[in-house]
C-alpha positions in Angstrom: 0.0 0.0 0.0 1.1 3.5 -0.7 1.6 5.4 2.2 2.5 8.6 0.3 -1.5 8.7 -0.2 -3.7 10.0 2.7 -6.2 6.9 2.4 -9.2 9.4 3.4 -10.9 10.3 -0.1 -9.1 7.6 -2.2 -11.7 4.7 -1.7 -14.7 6.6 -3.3 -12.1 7.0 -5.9 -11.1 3.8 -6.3 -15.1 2.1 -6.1 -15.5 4.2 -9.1 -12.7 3.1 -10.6 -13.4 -0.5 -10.3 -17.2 -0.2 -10.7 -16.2 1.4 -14.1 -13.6 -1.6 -14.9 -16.3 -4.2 -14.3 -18.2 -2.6 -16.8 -15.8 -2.2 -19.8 -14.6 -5.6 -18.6 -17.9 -7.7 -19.0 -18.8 -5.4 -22.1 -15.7 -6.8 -23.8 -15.7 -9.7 -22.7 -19.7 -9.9 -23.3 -19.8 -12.1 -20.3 -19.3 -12.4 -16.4 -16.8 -14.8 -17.2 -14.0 -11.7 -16.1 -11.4 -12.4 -12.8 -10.7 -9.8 -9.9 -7.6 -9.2 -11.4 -8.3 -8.4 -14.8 -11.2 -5.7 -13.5 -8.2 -4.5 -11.5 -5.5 -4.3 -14.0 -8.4 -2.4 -16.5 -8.6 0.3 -12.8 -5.0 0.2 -12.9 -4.7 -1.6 -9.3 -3.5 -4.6 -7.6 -6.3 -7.4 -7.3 -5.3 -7.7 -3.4 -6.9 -4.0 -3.2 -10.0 -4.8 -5.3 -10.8 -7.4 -2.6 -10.3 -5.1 -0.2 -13.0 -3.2 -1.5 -15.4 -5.4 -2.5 -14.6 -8.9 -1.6 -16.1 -10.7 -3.7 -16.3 -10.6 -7.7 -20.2 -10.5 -7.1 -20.3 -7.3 -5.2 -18.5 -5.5 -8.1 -21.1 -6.8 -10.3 -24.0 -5.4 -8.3 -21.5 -2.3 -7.4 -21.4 -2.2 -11.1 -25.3 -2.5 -11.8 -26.6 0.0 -8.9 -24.0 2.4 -10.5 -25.7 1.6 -14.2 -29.3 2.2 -12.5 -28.0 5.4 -10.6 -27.2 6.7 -14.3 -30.9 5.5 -15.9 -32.5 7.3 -12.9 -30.6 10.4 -13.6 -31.7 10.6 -16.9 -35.5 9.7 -16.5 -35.2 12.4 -14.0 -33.5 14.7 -16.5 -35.7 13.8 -19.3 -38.9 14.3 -16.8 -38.1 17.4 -15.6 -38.2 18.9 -19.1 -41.9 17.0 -20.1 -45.1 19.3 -19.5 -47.8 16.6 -20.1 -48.3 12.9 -19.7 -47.3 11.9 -23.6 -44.2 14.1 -23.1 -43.7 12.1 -19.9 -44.1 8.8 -21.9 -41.5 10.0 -24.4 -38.9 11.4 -21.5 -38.9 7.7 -20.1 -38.1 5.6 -23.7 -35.6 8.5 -24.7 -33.8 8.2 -21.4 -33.8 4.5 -21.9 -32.0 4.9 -25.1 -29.6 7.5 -24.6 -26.4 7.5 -25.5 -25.2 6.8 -21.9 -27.9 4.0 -21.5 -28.1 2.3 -24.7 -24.1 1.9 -25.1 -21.9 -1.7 -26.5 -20.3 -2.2 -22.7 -24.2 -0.8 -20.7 -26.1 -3.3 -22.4 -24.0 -5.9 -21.9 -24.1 -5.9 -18.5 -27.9 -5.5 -18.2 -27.6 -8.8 -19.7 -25.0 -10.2 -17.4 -27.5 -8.6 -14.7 -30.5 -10.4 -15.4 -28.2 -13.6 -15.1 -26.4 -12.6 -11.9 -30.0 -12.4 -10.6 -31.0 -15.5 -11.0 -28.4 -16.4 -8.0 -27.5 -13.6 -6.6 -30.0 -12.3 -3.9 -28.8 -8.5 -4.2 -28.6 -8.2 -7.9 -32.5 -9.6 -8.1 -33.3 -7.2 -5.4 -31.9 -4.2 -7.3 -33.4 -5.8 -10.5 -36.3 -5.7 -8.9 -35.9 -2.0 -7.8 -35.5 -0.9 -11.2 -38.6 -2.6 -12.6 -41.0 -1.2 -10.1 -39.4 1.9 -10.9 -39.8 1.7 -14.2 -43.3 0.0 -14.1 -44.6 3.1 -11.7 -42.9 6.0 -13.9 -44.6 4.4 -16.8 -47.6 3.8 -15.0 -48.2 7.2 -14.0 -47.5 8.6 -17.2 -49.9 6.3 -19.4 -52.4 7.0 -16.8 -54.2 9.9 -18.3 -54.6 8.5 -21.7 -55.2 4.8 -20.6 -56.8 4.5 -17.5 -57.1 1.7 -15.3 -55.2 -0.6 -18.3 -52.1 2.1 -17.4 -50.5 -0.6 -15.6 -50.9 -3.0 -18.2 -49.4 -0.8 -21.1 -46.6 -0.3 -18.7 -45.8 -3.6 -17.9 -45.8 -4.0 -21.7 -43.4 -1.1 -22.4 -41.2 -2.1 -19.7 -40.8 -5.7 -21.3 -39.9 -4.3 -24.6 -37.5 -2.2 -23.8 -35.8 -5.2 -21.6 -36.4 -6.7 -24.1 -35.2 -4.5 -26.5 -31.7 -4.6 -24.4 -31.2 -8.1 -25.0 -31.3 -8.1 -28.3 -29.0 -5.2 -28.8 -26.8 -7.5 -26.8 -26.4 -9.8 -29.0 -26.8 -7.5 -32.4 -23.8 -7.0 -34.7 -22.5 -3.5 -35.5 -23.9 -2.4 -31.8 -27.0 -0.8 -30.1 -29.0 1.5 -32.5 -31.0 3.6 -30.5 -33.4 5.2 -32.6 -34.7 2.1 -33.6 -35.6 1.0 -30.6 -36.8 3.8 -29.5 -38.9 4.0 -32.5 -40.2 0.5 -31.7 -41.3 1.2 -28.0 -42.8 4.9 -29.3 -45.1 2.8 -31.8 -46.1 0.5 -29.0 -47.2 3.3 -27.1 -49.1 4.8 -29.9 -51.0 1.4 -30.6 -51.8 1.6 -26.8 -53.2 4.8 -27.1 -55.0 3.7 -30.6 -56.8 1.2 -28.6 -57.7 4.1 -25.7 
């Protein structure tokens, strides 16, 4: 350990650092199938210390994921702020989903690697399941005016397109184009209203 470093302020630092690794590091490699020691070597620090922040491997994966659902909530957040009525709202939530710091090669590929980690991982389901009722409510209340008491129901049905949506941009050559899938969840919206 350097003791030339006052160690107060560096582990913030360093979490990011490594949070930040273990995504470039499972978007390259497109799976979790990444060691300690390469996420630390991408951080540019010793594997001993990346244990000593995280343990295990699987807390830098859900370090990683709450860090990738901090940034979607920022932008819905953004993107609401800026929406005056409820299809504007609609809109602010699929352009947030697909924005260029969302809908990126190394982003998407850990969503996927997500929704695996939480099929055995207790806290990557439980943040999985964070973000879905978040995204279910937002969408809720924002269909609500125009759909009524079947809001729920177009949400749930936005919300599993542009999930689904992710996974296929995972495994799509050439990488995520946004605008078309944001173009696909829009019409799906629209036919949802049609049917008001």
């Amino acid at each position: 350990m350097c003791h030339g470093m006052p160690k107060l302020g560096m582990e913030p630092i360093r979490r990011d650092a490594l949070v930040k690794a273990t995504i470039a590091e499972v978007g390259r490699a497109g799976s979790l199938d990444v060691t300690v020691a390469q996420i630390a070597r991408a951080a540019g620090m010793s594997p001993a210390l990346a244990h000593h922040y995280f343990g295990a491997k699987e807390a830098m994966f859900v370090a990683a994921m709450r860090y990738i659902l901090g940034l979607w909530e920022a932008e819905v957040r953004g993107a609401l702020r800026a929406a005056r009525t409820p299809a504007e709202r609609v809109d602010a939530v699929i352009a947030a989903s697909f924005s260029p710091i969302n809908f990126r090669r190394d982003v998407v590929a850990a969503w996927l690697m997500f929704y695996v980690e939480a099929q055995r991982d207790p806290g990557a389901r439980r943040l999985l399941r964070v973000y879905q009722r978040r995204l279910a409510s937002t969408l809720t209340h924002a269909l609500r005016p125009a759909l009524g008491d079947r809001a729920r129901a177009g949400a749930d049905r936005l919300g599993a397109l542009i999930d689904g949506l992710y996974i296929r941009a995972s495994l799509a050559d050439g990488g995520p184009d946004a605008a078309a899938a944001a173009a696909m969840v829009r019409a799906a919206w629209h036919e949802l209203e049609g049917r008001a």
